[in-house]
LUMMI-186011 format. One record per residue: residue number from 1; x, y, z of N, C-alpha, C in turn; residue in one letter. Coordinates in steps of 0.001 Angstrom, whole numbers, plus 500000, padded with zeros to 6 digits. Layout:
% LUMMI-186011
> seq n_xx n_yy n_zz ca_xx ca_yy ca_zz c_xx c_yy c_zz type
> NUM X Y Z X Y Z X Y Z A
...
This chain:
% LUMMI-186011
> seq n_xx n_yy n_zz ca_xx ca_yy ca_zz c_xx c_yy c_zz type
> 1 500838 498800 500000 500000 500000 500000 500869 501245 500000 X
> 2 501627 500818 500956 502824 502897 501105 503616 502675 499880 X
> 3 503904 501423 499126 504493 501267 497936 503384 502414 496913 X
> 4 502573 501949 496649 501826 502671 495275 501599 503866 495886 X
> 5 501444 504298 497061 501056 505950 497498 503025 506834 496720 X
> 6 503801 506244 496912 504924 506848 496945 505175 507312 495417 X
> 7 504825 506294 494323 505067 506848 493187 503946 507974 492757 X
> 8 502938 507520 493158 501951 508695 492942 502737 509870 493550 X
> 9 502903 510471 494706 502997 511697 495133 504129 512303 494835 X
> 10 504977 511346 493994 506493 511641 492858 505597 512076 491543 X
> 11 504212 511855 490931 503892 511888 489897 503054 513589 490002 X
> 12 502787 513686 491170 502268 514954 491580 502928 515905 491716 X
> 13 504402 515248 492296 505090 516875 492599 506003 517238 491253 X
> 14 505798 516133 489972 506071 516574 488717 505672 517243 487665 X
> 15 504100 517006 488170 503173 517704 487132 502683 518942 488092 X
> 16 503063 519428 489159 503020 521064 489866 503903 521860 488658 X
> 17 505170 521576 488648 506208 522637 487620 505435 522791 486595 X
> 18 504787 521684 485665 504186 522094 484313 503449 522754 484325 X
> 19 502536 522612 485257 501293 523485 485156 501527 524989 486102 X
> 20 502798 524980 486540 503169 526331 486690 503464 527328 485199 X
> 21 504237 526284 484486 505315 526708 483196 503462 527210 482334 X
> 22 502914 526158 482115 501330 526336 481649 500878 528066 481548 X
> 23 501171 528267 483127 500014 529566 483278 500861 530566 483588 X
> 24 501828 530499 483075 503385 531650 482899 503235 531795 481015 X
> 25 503173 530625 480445 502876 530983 478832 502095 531538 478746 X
> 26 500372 531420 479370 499678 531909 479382 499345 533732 479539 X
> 27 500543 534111 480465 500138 535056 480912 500853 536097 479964 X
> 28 501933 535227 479338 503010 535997 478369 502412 536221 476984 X
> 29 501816 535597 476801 500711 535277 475719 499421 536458 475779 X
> 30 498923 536888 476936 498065 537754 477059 498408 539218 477242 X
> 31 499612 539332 477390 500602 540684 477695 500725 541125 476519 X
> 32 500947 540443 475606 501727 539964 474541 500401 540750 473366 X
> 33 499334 539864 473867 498111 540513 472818 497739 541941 473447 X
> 34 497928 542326 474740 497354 543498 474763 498163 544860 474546 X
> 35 499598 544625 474730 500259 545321 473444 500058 545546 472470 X
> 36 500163 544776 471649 499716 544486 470255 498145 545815 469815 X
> 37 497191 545452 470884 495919 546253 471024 496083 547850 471273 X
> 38 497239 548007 471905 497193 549327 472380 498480 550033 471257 X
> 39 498949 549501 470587 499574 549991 469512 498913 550063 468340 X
> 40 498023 549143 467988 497357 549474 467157 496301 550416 467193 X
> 41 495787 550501 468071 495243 551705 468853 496033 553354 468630 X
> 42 496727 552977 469128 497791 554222 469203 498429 554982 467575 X
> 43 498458 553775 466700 498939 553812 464995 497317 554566 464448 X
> 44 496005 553982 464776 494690 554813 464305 494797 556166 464988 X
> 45 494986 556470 465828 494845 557550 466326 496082 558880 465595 X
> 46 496811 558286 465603 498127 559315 464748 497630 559534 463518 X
> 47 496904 558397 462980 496817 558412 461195 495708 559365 460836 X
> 48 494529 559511 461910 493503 560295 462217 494099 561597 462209 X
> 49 494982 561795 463030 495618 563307 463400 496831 563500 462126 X
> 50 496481 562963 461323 497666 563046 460201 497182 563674 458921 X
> 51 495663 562962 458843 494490 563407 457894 494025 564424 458283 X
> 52 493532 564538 459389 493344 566115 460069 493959 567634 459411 X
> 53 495362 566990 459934 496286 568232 459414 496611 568449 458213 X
> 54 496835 567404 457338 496437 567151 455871 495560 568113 455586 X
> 55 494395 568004 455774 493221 568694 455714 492988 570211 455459 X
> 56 493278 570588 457069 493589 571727 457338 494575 572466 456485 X
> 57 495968 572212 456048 496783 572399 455539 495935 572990 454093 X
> 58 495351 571927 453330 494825 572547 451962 493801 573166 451717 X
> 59 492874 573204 452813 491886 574029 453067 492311 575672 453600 X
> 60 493879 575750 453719 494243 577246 454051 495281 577414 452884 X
> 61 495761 576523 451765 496071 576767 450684 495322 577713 450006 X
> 62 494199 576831 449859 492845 576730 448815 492173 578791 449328 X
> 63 491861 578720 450129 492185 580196 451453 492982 581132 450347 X
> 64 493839 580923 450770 495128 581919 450242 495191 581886 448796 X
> 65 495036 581069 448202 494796 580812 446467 493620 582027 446373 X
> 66 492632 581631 446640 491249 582238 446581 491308 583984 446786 X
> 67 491901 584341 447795 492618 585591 448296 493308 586283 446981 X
> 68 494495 585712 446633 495569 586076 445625 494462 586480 444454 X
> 69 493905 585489 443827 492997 585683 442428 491998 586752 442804 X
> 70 491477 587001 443775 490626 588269 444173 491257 589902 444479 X
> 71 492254 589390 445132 493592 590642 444855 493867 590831 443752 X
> 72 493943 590315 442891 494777 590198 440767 493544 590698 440271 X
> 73 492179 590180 440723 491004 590564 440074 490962 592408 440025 X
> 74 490698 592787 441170 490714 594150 441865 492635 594911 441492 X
> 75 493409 594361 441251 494388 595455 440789 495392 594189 440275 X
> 76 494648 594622 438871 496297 593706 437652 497443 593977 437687 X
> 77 498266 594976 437991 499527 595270 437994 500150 593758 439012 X
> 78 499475 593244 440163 500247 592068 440570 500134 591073 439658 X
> 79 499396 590910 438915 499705 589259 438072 500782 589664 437404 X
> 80 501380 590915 436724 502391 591079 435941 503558 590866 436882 X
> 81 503003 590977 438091 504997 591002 439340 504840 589727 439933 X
> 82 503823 588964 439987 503719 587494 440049 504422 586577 439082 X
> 83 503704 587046 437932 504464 586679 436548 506230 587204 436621 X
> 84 506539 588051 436818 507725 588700 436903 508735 587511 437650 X
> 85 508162 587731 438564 508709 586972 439957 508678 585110 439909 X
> 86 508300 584893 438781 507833 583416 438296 509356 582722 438302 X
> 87 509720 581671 438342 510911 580878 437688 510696 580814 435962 X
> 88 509354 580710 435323 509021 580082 434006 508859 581416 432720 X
> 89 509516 582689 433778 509474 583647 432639 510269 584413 431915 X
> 90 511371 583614 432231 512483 583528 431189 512242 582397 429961 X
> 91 512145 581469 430209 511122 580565 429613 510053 581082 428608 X
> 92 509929 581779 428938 507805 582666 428176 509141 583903 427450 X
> 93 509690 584595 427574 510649 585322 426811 511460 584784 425816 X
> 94 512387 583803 426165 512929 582864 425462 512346 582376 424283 X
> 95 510720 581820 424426 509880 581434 423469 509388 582803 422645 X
> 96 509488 584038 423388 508672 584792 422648 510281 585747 421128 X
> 97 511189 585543 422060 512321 585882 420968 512411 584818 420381 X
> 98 511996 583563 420123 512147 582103 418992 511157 582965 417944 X
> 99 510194 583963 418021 509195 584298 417414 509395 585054 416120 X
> 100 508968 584702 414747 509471 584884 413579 509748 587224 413924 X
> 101 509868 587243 413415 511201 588252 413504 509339 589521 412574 X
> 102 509653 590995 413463 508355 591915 413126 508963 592595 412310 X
> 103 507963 592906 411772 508413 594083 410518 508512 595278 410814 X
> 104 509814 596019 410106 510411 597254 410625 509599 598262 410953 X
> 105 509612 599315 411970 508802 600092 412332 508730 600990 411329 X
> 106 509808 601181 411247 509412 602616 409829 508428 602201 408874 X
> 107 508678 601398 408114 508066 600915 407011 506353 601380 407529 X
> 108 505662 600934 408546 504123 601309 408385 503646 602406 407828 X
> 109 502915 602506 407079 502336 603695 406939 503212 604575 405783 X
> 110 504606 603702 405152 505453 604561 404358 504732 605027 403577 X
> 111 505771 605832 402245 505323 606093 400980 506590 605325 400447 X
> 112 505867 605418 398650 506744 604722 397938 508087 604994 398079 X
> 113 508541 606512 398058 509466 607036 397941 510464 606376 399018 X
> 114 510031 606223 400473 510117 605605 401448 510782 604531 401636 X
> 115 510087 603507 400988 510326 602175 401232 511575 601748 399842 X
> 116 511422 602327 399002 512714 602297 398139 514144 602688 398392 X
> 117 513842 603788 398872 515168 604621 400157 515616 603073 400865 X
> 118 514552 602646 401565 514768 601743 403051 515256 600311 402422 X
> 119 514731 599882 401013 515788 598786 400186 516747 599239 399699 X
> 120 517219 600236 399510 518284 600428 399097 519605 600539 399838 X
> 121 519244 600913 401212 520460 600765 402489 520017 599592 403437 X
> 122 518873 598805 403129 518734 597567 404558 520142 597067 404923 X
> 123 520985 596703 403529 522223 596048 404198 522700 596908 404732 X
> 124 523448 598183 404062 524284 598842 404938 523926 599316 406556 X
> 125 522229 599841 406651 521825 599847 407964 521982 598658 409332 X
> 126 522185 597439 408487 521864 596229 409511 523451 596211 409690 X
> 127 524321 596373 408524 525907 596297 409545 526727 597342 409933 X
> 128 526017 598523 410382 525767 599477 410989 525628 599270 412752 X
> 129 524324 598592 412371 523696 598326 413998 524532 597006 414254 X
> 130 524698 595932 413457 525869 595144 414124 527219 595290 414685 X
> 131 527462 596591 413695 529061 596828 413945 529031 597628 415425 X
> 132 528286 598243 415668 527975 599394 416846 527787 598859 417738 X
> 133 528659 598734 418759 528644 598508 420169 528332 599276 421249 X
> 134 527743 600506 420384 527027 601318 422073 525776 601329 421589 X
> 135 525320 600739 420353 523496 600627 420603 522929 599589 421543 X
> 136 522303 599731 422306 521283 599457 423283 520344 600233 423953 X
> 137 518946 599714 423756 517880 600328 424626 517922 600883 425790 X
> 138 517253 602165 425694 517464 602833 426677 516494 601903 427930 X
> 139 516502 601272 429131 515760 600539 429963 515385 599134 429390 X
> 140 515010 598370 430299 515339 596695 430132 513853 596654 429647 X
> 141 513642 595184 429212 512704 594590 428186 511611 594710 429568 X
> 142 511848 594027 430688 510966 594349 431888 510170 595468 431967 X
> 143 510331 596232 431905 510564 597945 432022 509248 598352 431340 X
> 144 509664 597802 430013 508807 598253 428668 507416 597506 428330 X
> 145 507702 596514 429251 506442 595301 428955 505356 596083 430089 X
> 146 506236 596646 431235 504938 597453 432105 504103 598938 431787 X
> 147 505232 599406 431461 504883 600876 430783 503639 600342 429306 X
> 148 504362 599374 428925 503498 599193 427729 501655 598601 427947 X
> 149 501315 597590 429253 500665 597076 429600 499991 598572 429957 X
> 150 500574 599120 431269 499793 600329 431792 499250 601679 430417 X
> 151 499422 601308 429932 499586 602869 428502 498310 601832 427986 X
> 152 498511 601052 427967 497279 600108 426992 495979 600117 427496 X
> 153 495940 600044 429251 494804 599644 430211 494451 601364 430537 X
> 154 495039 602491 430303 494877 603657 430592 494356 604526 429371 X
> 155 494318 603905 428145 493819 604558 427274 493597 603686 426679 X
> 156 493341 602583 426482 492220 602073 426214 492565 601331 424292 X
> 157 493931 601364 424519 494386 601096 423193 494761 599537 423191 X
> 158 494535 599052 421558 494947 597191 421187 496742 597207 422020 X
> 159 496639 595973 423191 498181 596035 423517 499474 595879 422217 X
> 160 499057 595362 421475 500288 595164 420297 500266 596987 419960 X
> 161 499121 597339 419471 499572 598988 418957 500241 599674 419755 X
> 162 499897 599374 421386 501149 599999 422601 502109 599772 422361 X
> 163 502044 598167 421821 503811 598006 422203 504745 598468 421143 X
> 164 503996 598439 419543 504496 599256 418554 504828 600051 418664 X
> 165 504646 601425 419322 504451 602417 419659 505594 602902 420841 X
> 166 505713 602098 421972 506443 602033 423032 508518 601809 421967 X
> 167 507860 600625 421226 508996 600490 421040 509483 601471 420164 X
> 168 508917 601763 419162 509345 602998 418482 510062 604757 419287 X
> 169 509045 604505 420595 510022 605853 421289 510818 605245 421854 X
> 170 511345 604001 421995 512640 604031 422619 513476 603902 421541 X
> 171 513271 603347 420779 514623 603302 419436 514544 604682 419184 X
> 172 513850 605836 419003 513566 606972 418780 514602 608114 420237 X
> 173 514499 608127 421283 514477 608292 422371 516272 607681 422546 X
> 174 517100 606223 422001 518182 606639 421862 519029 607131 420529 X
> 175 518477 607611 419520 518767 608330 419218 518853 610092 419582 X
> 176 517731 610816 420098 518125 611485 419846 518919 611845 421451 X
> 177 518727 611057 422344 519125 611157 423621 518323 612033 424867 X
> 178 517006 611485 424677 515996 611756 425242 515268 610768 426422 X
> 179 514766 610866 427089 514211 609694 427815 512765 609443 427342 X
> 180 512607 608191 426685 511597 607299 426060 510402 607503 426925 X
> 181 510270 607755 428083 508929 608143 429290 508712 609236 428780 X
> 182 509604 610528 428686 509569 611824 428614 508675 611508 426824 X
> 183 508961 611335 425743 507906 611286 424733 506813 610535 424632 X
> 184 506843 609666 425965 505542 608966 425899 504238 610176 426185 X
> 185 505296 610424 427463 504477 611417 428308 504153 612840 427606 X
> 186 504423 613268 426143 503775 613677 425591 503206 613881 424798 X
> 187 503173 612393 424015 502421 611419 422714 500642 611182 423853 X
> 188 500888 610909 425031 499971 610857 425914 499140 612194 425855 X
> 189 499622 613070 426138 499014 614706 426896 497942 614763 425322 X
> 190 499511 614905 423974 499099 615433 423163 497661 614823 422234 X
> 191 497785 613506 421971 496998 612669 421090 496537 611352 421900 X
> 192 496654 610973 422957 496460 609630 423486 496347 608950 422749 X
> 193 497633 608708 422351 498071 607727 421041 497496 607368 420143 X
> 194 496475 608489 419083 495551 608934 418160 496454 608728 416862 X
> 195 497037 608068 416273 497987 608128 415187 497247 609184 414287 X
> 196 496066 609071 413997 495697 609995 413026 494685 611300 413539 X
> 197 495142 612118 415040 495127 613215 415286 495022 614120 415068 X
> 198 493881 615511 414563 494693 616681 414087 494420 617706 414658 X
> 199 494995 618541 414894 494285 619962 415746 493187 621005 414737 X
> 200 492739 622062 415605 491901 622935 414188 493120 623489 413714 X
> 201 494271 624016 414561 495679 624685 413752 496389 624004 412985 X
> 202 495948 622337 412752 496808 621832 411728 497897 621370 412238 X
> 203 498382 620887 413665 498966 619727 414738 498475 618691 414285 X
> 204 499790 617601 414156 498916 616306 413164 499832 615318 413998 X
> 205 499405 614217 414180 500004 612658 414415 499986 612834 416484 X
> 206 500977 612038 416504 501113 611365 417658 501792 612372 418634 X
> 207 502764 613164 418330 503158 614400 418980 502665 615309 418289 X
> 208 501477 615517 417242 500727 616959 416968 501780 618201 416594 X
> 209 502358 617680 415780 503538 618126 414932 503023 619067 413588 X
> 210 503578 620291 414106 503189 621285 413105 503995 621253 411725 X
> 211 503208 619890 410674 503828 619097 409393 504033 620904 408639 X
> 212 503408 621943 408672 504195 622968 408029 504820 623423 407983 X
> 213 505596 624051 409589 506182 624714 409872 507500 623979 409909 X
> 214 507389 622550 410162 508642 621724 410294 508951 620759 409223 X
> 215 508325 621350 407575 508541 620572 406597 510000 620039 406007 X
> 216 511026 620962 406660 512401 620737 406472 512502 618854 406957 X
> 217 512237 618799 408245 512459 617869 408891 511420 616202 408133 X
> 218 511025 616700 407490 509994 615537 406997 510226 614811 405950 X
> 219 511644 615685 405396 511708 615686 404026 512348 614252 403801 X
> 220 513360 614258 404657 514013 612478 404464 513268 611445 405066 X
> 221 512104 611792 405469 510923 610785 405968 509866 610200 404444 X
> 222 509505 611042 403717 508844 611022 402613 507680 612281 402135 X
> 223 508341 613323 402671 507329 614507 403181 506279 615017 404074 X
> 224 505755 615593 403529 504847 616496 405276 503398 615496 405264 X
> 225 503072 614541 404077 502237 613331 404349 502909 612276 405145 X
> 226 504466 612391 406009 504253 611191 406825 504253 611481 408290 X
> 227 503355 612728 408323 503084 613412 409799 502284 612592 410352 X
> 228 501613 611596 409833 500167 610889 410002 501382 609547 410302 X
> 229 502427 609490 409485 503499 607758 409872 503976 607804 411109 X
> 230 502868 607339 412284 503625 607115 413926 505222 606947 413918 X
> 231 505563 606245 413320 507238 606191 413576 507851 607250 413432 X
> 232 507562 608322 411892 508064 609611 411745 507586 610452 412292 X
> 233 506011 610279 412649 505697 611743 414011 506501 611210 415280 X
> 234 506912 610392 415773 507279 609874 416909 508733 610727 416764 X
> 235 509536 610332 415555 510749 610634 415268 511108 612305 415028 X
> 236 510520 612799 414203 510503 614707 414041 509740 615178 415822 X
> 237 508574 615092 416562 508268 615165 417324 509701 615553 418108 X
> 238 510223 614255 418993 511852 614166 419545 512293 615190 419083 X
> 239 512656 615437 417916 513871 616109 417519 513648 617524 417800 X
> 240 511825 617794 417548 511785 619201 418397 511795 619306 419577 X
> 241 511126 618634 420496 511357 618355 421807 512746 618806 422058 X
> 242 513894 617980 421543 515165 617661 422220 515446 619448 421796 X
> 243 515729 620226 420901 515866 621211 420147 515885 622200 421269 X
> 244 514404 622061 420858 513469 623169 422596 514188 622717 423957 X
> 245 514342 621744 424501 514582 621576 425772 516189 622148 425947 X
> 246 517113 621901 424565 518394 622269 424540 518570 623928 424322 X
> 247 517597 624522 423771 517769 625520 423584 517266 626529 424541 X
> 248 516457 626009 425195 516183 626586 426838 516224 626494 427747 X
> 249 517239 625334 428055 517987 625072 429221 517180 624176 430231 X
> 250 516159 623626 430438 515419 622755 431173 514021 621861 430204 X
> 251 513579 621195 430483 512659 620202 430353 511008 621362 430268 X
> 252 510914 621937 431155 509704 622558 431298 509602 623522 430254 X
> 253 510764 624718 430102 510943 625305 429127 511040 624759 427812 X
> 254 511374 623793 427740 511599 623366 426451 509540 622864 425968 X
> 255 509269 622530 426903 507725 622076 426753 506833 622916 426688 X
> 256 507128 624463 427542 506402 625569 426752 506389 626154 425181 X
> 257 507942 626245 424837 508334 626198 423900 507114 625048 422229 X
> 258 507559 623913 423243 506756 622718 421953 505354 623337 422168 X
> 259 504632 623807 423081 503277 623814 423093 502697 624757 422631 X
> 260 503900 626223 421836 503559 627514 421584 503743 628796 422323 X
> 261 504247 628295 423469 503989 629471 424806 504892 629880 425217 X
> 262 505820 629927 424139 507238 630650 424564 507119 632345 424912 X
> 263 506093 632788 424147 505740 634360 424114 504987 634398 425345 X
> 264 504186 633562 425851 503424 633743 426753 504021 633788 428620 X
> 265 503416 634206 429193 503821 634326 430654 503799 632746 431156 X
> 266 503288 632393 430967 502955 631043 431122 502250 630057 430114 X
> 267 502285 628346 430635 501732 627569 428912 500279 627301 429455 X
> 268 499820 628127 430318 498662 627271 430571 498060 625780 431408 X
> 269 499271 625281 431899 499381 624432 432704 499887 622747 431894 X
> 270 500547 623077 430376 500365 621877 429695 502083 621551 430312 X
> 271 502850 622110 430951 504027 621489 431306 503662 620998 432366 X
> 272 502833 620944 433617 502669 620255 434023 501809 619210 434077 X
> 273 500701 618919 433307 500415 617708 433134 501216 616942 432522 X
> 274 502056 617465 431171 503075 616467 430466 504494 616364 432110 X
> 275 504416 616604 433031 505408 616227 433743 504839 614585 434723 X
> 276 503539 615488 434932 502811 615011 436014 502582 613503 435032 X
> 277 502306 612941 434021 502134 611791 433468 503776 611130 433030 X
> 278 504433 611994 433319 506162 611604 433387 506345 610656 434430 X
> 279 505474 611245 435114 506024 610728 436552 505432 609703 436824 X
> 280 503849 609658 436528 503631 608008 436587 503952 607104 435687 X
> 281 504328 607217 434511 505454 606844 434014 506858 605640 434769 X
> 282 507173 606930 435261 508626 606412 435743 508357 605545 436871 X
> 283 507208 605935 438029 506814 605221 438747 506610 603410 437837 X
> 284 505846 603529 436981 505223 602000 436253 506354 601701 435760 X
> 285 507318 602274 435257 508925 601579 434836 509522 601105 436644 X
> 286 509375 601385 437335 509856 600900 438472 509457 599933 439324 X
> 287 507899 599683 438707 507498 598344 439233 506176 598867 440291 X
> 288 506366 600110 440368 505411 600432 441605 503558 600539 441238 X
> 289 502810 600669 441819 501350 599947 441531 501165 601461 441245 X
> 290 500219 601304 440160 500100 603214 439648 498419 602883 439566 X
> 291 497662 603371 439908 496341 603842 438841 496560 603898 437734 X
> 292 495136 603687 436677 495434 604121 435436 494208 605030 435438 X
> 293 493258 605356 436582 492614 606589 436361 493348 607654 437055 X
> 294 494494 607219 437366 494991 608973 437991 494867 610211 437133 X
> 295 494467 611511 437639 493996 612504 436525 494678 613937 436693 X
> 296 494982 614837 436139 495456 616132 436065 494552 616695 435592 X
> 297 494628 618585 436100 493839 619113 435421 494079 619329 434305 X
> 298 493350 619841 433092 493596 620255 431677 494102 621351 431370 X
> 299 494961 621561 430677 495360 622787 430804 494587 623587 429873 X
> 300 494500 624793 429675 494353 625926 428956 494543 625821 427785 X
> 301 493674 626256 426409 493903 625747 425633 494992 626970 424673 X
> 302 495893 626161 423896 497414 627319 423595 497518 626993 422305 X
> 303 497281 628386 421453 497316 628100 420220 498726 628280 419371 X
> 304 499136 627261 418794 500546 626721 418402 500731 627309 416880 X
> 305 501496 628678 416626 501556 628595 415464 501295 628048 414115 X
> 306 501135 628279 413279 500139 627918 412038 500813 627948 411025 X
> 307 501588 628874 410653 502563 628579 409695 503686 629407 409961 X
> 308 505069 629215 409012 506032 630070 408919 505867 631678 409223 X
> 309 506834 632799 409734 506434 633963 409613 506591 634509 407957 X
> 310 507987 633518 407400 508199 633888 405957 507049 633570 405205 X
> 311 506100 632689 405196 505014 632135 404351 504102 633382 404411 X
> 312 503528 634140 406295 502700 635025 405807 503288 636159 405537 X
> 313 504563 636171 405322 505346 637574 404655 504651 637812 402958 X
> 314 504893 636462 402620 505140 636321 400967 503396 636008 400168 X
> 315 502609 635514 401768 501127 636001 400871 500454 637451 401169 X
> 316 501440 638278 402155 500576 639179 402050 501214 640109 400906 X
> 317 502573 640282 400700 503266 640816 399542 502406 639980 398146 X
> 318 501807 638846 397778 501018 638645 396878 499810 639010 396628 X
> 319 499118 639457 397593 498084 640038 398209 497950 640996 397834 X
> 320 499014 642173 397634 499532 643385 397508 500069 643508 395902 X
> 321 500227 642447 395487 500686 642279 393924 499444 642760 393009 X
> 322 498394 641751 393834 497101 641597 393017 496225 642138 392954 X
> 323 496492 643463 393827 495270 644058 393865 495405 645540 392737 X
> 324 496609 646091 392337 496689 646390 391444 495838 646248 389825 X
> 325 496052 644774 389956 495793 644335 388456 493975 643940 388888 X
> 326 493653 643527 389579 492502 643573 389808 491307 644905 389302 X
> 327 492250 646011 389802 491800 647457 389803 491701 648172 388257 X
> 328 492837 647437 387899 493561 647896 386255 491885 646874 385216 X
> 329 491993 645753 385949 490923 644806 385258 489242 645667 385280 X
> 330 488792 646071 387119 487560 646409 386997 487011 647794 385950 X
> 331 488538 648669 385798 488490 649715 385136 488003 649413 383473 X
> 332 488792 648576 382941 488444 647939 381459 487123 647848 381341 X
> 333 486390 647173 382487 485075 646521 382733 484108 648128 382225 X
């Protein structure tokens, strides 16, 4: 009997360890899963707060996008300094000089006489301007694309005819050594870029160029019919300008002078509006945000000589011819 009790209670105190080892796996096993639970737990909750901010993030893009295009709407001058300020607009330039090549400014509007002159020296003119190493535009291509935009949105003109136009007073402007703003600013006052302009005194084109009095100057253009050719009113215009301003020692004087009012005490106020549109001008060449309804008063209206003094010398001495024979005639009668 104490025989069989003895192996039993050897068989008992063997199977205590296992079923210790048992409920030690067990417990490692349940540790084990509830880790597992609270990390995965913990991974939803981040991914939640990840989408969140995601969220948020493009919903204050979308904000600020929305903002910008309503700002550009209400004042265009920023899409041009947006654009400016772009990486891709050297790029958009690049492509726009690949662009087949414009036809010479002079030529619009020539006469025959004109354009035969202008084949007959194209070569020598083009290795002229190649050989010449101090031609360059007066102010950068930047410069001209704003002045040209603002001149377009302010009077109301096709942007290509601005830019025709723009570019012509600066090729104009270094020649005669003038500043290209300064004849805008009074292609502006005078004609708001009216190519075919005329006063009741017979002021014609784009600077309202008295084609009689300054027929000397017209003559290597194709005569006093290319007062109406923007490039050659643009071009004789300058040359009186520069004339006047040199011959009276300042800018203002020289502009009473162009306007007729050299005799007068004053021009009536036309030097300062042609200053006062100088200046926003120079402002829009600088990048700065201008109005294009900014306004001056008008000046006074100043009547600009009409013809030569020699012309009415020689009709009133004809005048005086004819009345003789007139007299000699009614007598016969």
């Amino acid at each position: 009997m104490l025989q069989n009790l003895i192996p039993t209670t050897r068989n008992l105190s063997k199977s205590l360890p296992s079923e210790k080892e048992m409920t030690r796996l067990l417990a490692q096993t349940m540790s084990h899963s509830n880790t597992h639970k609270n990390s995965n737990t913990s991974n939803g909750k981040s991914t939640v707060s990840n989408s969140t901010s995601i969220l948020h993030l493009t919903s204050g893009l979308g904000l600020i996008a929305t903002l910008l295009l309503i700002c550009m709407f209400f004042n265009p001058t920023l899409a041009d300094k947006f654009r400016a300020m772009s990486p891709f607009s050297g790029e958009e330039q690049t492509g726009q000089e690949n662009k087949a090549e414009a036809p010479d400014l002079a030529m619009l509007m020539a006469t025959p006489q004109l354009i035969s002159q202008a084949n007959a020296s194209e070569i020598e003119t083009k290795a002229d301007l190649e050989a010449s190493t101090n031609y360059k535009l007066i102010g950068s291509q930047r410069q001209q694309r704003l002045v040209t935009s603002w001149l377009a949105k302010r009077y109301r003109v096709a942007n290509d005819a601005i830019d025709m136009l723009v570019s012509a007073a600066y090729l104009t402007a270094q020649e005669t050594k003038l500043d290209p703003l300064l004849i805008l600013s009074v292609i502006a006052i005078e004609s708001r870029f009216n190519p075919f302009s005329e006063s009741p005194v017979g002021a014609q084109g784009l600077m309202q160029v008295m084609s009689k009095v300054h027929q000397d100057k017209f003559s290597e253009l194709g005569g006093v019919k290319a007062a109406l050719n923007p490039v050659a009113n643009i071009k004789v215009g300058a040359m009186i300008l520069k004339d006047y301003v040199t011959s009276a020692g300042s800018v203002e004087a020289g502009l009473k002078r162009y306007v007729g009012a050299s005799d007068n005490e004053t021009d009536g106020g036309y030097g300062h509006l042609v200053m006062s549109e100088y200046k926003r001008l120079k402002d829009v060449a600088a990048g700065k945000s201008v109005s294009i309804f900014s306004t001056t008063a008008r000046p006074a209206m100043i009547s600009r000589p009409q013809e030569p003094i020699e012309e009415k010398r020689d009709s009133l001495t004809h005048n005086k011819e004819i009345k003789p024979a007139v007299i000699d005639q009614l007598a016969g009668i």
